[in-house]
C-alpha positions in Angstrom: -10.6 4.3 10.2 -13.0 2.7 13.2 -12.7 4.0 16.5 -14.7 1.4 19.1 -14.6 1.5 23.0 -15.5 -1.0 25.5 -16.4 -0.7 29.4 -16.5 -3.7 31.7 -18.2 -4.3 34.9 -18.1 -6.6 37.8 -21.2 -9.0 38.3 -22.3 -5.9 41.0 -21.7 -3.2 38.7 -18.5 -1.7 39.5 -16.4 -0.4 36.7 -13.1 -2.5 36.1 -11.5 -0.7 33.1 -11.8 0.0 29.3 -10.5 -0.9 26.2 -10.2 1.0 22.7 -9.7 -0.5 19.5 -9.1 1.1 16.2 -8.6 -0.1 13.1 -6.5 2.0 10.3 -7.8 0.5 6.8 -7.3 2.8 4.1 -6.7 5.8 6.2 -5.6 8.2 4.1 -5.7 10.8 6.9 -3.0 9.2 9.1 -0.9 8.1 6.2 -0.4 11.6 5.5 -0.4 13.3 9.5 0.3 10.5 11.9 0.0 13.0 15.0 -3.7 12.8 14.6 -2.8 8.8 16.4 -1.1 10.8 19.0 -4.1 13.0 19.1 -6.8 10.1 19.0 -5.2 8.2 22.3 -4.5 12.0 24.4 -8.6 12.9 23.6 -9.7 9.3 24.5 -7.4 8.9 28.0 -8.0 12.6 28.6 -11.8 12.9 28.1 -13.5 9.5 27.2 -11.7 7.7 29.8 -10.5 9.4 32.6 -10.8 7.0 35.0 -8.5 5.1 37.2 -7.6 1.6 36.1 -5.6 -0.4 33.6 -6.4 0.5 29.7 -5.8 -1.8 27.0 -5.7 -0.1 23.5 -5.5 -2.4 20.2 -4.0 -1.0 17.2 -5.2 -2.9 13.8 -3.6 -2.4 10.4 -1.1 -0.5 12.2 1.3 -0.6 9.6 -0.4 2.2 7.8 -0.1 5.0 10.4 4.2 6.2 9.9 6.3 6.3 12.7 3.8 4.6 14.5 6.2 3.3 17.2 7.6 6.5 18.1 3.7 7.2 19.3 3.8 4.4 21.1 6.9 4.5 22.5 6.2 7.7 24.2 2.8 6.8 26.0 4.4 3.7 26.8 6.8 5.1 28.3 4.9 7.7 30.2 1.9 5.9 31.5 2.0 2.5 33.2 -2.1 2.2 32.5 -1.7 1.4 29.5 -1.5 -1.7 27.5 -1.2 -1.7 23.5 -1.4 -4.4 21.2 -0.8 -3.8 17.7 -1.9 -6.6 14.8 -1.5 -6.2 10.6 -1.7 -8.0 7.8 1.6 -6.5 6.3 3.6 -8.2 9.5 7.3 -7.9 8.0 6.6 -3.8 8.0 5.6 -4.1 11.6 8.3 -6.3 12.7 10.8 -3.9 10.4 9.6 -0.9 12.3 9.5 -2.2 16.2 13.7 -1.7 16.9 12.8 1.5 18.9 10.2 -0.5 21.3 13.2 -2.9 21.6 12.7 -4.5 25.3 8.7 -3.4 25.5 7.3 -5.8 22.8 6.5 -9.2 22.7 5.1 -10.7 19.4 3.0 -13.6 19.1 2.5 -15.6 16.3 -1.0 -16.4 15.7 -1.0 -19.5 13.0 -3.0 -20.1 9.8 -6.5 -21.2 11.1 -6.3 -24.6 12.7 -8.8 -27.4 11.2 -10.3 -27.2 15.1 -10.9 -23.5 14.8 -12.8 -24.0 11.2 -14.9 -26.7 12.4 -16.2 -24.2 14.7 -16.5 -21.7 12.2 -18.5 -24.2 10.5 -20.8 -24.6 14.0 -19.6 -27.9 14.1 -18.1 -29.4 17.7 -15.9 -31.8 18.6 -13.9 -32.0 21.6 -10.9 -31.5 21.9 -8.3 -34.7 22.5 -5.0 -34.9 24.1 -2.0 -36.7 21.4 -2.7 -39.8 23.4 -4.5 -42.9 21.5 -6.5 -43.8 24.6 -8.3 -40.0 24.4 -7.9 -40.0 20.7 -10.1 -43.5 20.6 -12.9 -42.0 23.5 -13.4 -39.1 21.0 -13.7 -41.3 17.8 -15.5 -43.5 19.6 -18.5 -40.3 20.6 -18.1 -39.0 16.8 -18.0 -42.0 14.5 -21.3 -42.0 12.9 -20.1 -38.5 12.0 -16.8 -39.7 10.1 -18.0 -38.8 6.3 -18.9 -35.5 7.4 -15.4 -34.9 9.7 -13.6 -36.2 5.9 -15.7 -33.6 3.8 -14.9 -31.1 6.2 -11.1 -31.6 6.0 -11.4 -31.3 2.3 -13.3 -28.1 2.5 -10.4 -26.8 5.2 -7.7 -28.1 2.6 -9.0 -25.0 0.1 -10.0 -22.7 2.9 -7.6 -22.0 5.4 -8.3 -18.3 6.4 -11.2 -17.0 8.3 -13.1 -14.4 5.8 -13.2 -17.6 3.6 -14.0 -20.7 6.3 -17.9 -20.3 4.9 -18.0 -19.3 1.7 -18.8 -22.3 -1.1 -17.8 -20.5 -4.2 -14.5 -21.9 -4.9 -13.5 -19.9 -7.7 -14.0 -17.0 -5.2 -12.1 -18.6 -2.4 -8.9 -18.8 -5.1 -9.1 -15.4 -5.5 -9.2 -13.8 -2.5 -5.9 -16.3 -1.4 -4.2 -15.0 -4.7 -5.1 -11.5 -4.8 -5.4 -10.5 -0.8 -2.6 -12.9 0.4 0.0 -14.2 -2.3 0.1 -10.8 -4.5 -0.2 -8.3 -1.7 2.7 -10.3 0.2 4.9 -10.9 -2.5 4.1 -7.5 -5.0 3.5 -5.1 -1.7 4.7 -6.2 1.7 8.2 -8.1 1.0 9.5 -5.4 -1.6 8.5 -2.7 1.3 10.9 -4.1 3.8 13.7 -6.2 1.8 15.2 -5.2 -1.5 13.8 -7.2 -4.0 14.9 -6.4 -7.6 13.3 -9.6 -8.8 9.9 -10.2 -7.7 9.1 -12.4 -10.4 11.6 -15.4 -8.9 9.9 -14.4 -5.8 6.6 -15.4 -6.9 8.4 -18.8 -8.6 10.1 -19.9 -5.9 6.5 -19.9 -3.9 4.9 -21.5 -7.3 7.8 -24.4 -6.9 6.8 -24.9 -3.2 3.3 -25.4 -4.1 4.1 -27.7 -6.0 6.9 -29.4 -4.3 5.0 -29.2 -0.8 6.4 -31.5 1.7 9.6 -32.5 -0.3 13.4 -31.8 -0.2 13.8 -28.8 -1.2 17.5 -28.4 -3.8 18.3 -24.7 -3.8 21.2 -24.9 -6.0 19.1 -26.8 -8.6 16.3 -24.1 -8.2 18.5 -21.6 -8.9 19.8 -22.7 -12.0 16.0 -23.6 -13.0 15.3 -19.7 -12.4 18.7 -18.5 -13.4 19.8 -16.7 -10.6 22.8 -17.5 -8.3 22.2 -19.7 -5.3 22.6 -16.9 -2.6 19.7 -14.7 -3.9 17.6 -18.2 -4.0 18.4 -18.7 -0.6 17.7 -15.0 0.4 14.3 -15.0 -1.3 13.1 -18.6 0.4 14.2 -16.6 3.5 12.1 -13.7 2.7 8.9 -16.4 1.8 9.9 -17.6 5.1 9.5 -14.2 7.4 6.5 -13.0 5.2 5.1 -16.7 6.6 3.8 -17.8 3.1 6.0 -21.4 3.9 8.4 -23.4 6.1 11.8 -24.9 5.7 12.6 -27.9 8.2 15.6 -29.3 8.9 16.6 -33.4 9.3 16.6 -34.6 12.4 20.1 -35.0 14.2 22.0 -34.5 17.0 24.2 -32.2 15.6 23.1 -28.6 14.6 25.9 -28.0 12.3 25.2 -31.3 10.2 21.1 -30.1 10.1 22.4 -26.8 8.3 24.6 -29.4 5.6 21.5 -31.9 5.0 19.0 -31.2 2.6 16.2 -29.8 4.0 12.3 -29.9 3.4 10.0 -27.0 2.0 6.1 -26.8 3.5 3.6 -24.0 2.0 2.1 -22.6 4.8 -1.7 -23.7 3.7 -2.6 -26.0 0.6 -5.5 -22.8 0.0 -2.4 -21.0 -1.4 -1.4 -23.9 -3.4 -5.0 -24.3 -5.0 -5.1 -20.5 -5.7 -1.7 -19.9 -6.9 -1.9 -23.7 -8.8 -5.4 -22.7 -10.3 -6.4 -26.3 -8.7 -10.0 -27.3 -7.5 -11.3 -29.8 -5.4 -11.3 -32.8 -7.9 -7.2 -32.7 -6.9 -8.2 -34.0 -3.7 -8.7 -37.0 -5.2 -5.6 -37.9 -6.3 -4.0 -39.5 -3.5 -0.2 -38.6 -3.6 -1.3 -35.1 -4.3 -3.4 -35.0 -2.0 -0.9 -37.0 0.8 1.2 -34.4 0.6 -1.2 -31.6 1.7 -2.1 -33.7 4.8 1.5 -33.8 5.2 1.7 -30.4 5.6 -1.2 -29.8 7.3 -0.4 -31.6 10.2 3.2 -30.3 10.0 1.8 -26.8 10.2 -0.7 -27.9 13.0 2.1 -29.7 15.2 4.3 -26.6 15.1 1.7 -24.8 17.4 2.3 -26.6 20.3 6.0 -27.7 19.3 8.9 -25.4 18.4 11.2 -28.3 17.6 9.6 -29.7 14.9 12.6 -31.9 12.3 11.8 -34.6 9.5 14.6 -37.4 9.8 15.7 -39.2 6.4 19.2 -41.0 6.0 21.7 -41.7 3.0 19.7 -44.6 2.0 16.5 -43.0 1.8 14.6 -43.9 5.1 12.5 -41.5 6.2 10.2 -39.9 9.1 7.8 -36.8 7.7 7.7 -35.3 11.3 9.8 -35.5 14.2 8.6 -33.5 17.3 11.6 -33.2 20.0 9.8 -31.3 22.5 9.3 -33.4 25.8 10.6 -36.3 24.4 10.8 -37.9 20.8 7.4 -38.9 18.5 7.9 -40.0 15.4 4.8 -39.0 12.9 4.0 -40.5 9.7 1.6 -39.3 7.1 0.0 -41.8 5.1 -3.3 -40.4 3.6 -4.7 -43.8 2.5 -7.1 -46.7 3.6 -4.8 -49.8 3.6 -1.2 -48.9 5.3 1.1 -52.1 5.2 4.2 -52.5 7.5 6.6 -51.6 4.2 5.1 -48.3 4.6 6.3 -47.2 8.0 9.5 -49.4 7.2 11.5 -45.6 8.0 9.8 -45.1 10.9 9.8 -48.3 12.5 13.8 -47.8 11.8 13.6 -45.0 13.8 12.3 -45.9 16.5 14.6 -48.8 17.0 17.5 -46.4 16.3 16.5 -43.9 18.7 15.1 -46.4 21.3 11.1 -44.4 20.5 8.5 -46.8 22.4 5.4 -44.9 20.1 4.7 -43.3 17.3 1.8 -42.0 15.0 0.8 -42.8 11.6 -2.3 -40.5 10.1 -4.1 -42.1 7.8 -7.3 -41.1 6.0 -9.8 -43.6 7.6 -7.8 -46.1 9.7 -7.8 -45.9 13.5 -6.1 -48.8 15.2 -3.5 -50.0 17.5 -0.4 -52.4 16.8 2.3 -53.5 18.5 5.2 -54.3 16.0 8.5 -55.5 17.4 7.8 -54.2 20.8 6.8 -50.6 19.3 3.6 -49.4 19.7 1.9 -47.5 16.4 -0.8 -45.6 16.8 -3.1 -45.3 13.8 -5.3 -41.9 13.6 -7.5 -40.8 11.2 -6.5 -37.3 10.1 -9.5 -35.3 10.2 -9.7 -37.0 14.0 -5.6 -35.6 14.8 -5.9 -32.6 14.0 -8.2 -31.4 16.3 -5.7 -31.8 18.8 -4.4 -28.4 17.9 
């Protein structure tokens, strides 16, 4: 356990208030007596910060201290000073153990790291554009002699979408840590602690067949005969991938909510890093281009979600198809075409779209190309991926 406390100051000095962090990593101590939490907060607002003022205390790893929300509960209840904020790694046991703090917590979702975020991480700056092509161009047009680099950077992100391993060039490291500290501490220790999971071994198939099957229609009933279970514990288990946040199932684009559940829906892994690990891939797979198209795919699937909670993919009977529809403030159709040379047969669906749904723009990413074109009275906006993403 690390206990750290922080005091802030107006530019003349005067105290504003104070803020206590403590992280519970193999705590063995509070695993076995969680009163000494209680005991920890009553010593530090009793003697190391008596003071007057708002106090902000951030609980890490919380998930290892039991009962830990009962101890919350009753400061929170008690003191209006104070502010908690508690974070983990295991978050299904955190969300599984909030129902007595039921109207006094609000959780936030805090993503896989964005492209943007590792390009910082990196010390590398770019600014950041608005989903219009007119800011889009201005900030291709500041960065282009650095557009090799940008492209080597989004392969490097493709493999390394977590912070502790943004840096590090060892890729046989990197898989690794994304198999042992992510996909078998998820699937082995966190999902079997909340849900009952008699068979964690279709668990850890069902993530191997959406790294593999990234960005395509997913056929539950097929996959359950493949694994030879029955259909509802294949759906229960994609649910379970689903809260644990390992991928993402996304429903066709329609006006109807009840014919979205009936259509065949569309898997996304939550980061190609835990494709590569689980897949035992390494970077030369970036250079086949259908593999490597659907990885974009997601990516930018996974980047759009941030801003947009109504995030579809639209496909019809006879097979055309949108990868991402975003129905936030309006309708934009997104295609993801990871190549160099993008003819008009390849955005055939999404020019269909548009027409259908009277859309005046929408965006194809591509792995080099960044253009304009007006086709049948639509305007298509052609963006290099590396250069969209960092709109998120």
């Amino acid at each position: 356990m690390s206990i750290n406390d922080f005091y802030f100051f107006t530019p003349t000095g005067k105290y504003l208030r104070t803020l206590l962090a403590i992280n519970f990593l193999f705590d063995e101590l509070l695993a076995q007596k969680p009163e000494v939490l209680e005991d920890i907060i009553n010593y530090y607002l009793k003697v190391v910060c008596s003071k007057e003022g708002k106090k902000y205390i951030f609980l890490d790893e919380i998930q290892k201290v039991p009962y830990w929300q009962d101890i919350v509960k009753r400061f929170y209840d008690t003191r209006e000073d104070i502010k908690f904020f508690v974070s983990g790694s295991a978050s299904l046991q955190i969300k599984n153990s909030k129902e007595s703090l039921a109207g006094r917590i609000f959780d936030f979702y805090v993503p896989v790291l964005s492209f943007k975020e590792f390009l910082e991480m990196n010390n590398i700056d770019i600014k950041r554009p608005e989903m219009e092509f007119s800011s889009l161009k201005k900030i291709y047009e500041e960065v282009v002699h650095k557009v090799t680099m940008f492209e080597n950077m989004l392969n490097k992100y493709i493999l390394r979408g977590f912070p502790e391993i943004a840096r590090e060039e060892n890729e046989e490291f990197v898989r690794e840590y994304v198999k042992s500290s992510i996909i078998e501490k998820i699937i082995f220790e966190d999902i079997p602690s909340v849900f009952e999971t008699r068979r964690r071994d279709v668990l850890y198939s069902i993530l191997e067949y959406a790294c593999k099957n990234t960005s395509n229609m997913i056929d539950i009933s097929g996959l359950a005969k493949t694994l030879n279970v029955n259909y509802h514990t294949a759906k229960l288990y994609i649910f379970y991938l689903q809260r644990s946040f390992l991928l993402d199932i996304l429903f066709n684009y329609s006006g109807s909510f009840a014919k979205q559940l009936r259509k065949n829906k569309k898997v996304h892994i939550a980061h190609p890093s835990i494709a590569f690990a689980l897949l035992n891939y390494n970077e030369s797979v970036l250079d086949i281009e259908e593999v490597v198209s659907k990885f974009i795919e997601s990516v930018v699937f996974q980047h759009v979600r941030i801003k947009n909670k109504n995030v579809y993919f639209w496909r019809t009977p006879n097979k055309d198809e949108v990868d991402i529809v975003l129905a936030e403030n309006g309708i934009i159709p997104i295609e993801v075409k990871y190549k160099s040379e993008i003819a008009k047969r390849d955005i055939k669906g999404m020019i269909k779209f548009m027409k259908r749904f009277k859309i005046e723009r929408g965006f194809v990413i591509t792995k080099d190309v960044m253009r304009e074109e007006d086709i049948d009275n639509l305007k298509i906006f052609y963006i290099p991926a590396w250069l969209f993403l960092t709109c998120f």
